[in-house]
N, C-alpha and C positions, 0 to 999 in steps of 0.2 A: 504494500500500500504506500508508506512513505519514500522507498526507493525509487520510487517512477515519477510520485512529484519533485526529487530532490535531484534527479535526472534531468525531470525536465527547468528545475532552475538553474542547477549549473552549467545546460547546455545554453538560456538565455544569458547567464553570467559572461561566457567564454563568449560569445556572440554579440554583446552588447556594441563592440565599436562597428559593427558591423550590420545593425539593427536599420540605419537609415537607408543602405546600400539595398538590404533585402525587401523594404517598404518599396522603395522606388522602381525593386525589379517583379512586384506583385503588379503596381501600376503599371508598368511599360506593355505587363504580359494582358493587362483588362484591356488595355486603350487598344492594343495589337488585331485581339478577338474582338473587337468592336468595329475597327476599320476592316475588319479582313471577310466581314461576310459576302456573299456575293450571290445571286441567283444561282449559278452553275453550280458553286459549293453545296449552295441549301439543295438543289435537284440531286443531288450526287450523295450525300451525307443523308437527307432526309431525316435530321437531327439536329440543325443548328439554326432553329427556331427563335423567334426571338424572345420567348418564353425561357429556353434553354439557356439565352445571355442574359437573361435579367435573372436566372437563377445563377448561375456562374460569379455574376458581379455583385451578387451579396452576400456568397460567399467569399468572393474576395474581400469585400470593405468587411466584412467579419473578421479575418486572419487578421488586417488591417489594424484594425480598433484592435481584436487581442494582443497584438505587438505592441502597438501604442502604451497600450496599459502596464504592460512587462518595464519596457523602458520606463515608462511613468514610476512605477516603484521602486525600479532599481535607483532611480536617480532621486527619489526621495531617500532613499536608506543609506545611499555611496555620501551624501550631504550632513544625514545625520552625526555617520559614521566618522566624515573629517570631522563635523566639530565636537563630537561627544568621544571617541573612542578609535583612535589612530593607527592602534595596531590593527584592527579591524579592517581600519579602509587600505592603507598600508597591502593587509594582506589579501586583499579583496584585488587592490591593482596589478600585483605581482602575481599569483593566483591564476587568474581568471583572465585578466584583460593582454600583460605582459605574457605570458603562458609560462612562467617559470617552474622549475625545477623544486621537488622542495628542501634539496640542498643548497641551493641558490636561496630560495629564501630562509633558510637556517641561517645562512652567511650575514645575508643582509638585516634582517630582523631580531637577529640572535633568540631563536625562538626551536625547541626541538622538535623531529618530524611530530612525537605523539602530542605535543601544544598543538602544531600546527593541523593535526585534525580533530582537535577537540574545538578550536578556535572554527576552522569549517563545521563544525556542528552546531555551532551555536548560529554562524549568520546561515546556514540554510535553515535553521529550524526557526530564525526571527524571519525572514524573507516568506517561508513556507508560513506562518501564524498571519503574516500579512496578508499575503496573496487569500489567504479561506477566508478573512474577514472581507475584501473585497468580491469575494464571489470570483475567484480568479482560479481557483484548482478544484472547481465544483465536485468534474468527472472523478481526477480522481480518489479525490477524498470519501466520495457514494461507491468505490467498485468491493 
């Protein structure tokens, strides 16, 4: 149960500098499937109705809005974090964003492997406590 939402936060952790790049390539792929229909396509396909693109494109603006909200949180807690709690943000950037090592950050933090995953248990399990108050890890939190 919690392994697959803490999966799924440190795969948005690890991804974070790269969150606007992926919004922008959900958009390029709706605007693409909106310019790209064409009579001969819809006679050939006889499935790209345009029923079928207004279902498409709000499942896109869905993933959308859910990305949005990921960042939205992460960048409220990455804020907390400088100013309440350093090691935290520290090890949140080296971590996750830098993609270090975690004897690279033993070096840097002067911090042992087993702090350093007692320290990720704590910001996945404050990250994870957030995200259920927003209604953001519904599914998995019901499986």
């Amino acid at each position: 149960m919690f392994n697959s939402a803490f999966r799924k936060i440190e795969r948005y952790l690890y991804d974070f500098n790269y969150i606007e790049t992926k919004i922008n390539t959900i958009q390029s792929h709706k605007s693409e499937e909106e310019y790209d229909q064409s009579y001969t396509k819809y006679i050939k396909n006889k499935s790209s109705s345009l029923e079928d693109q207004a279902i498409k494109n709000i499942g896109l603006e869905q993933r959308i809005l859910k990305i949005r909200k990921w960042q939205s949180l992460i960048k409220t807690i990455l804020t907390e974090y400088k100013e309440t709690d350093n090691l935290k943000y520290s090890f949140i950037v080296l971590k996750y964003f830098n993609k270090k090592n975690p004897i690279v950050i033993e070096n840097k933090l002067n911090i042992s492997i087993k702090e350093q995953k007692d320290i990720q248990a704590e910001i996945l399990q404050y990250i994870f406590l957030l995200a259920i108050q927003k209604n953001m890890l519904v599914r998995e939190v019901n499986l």
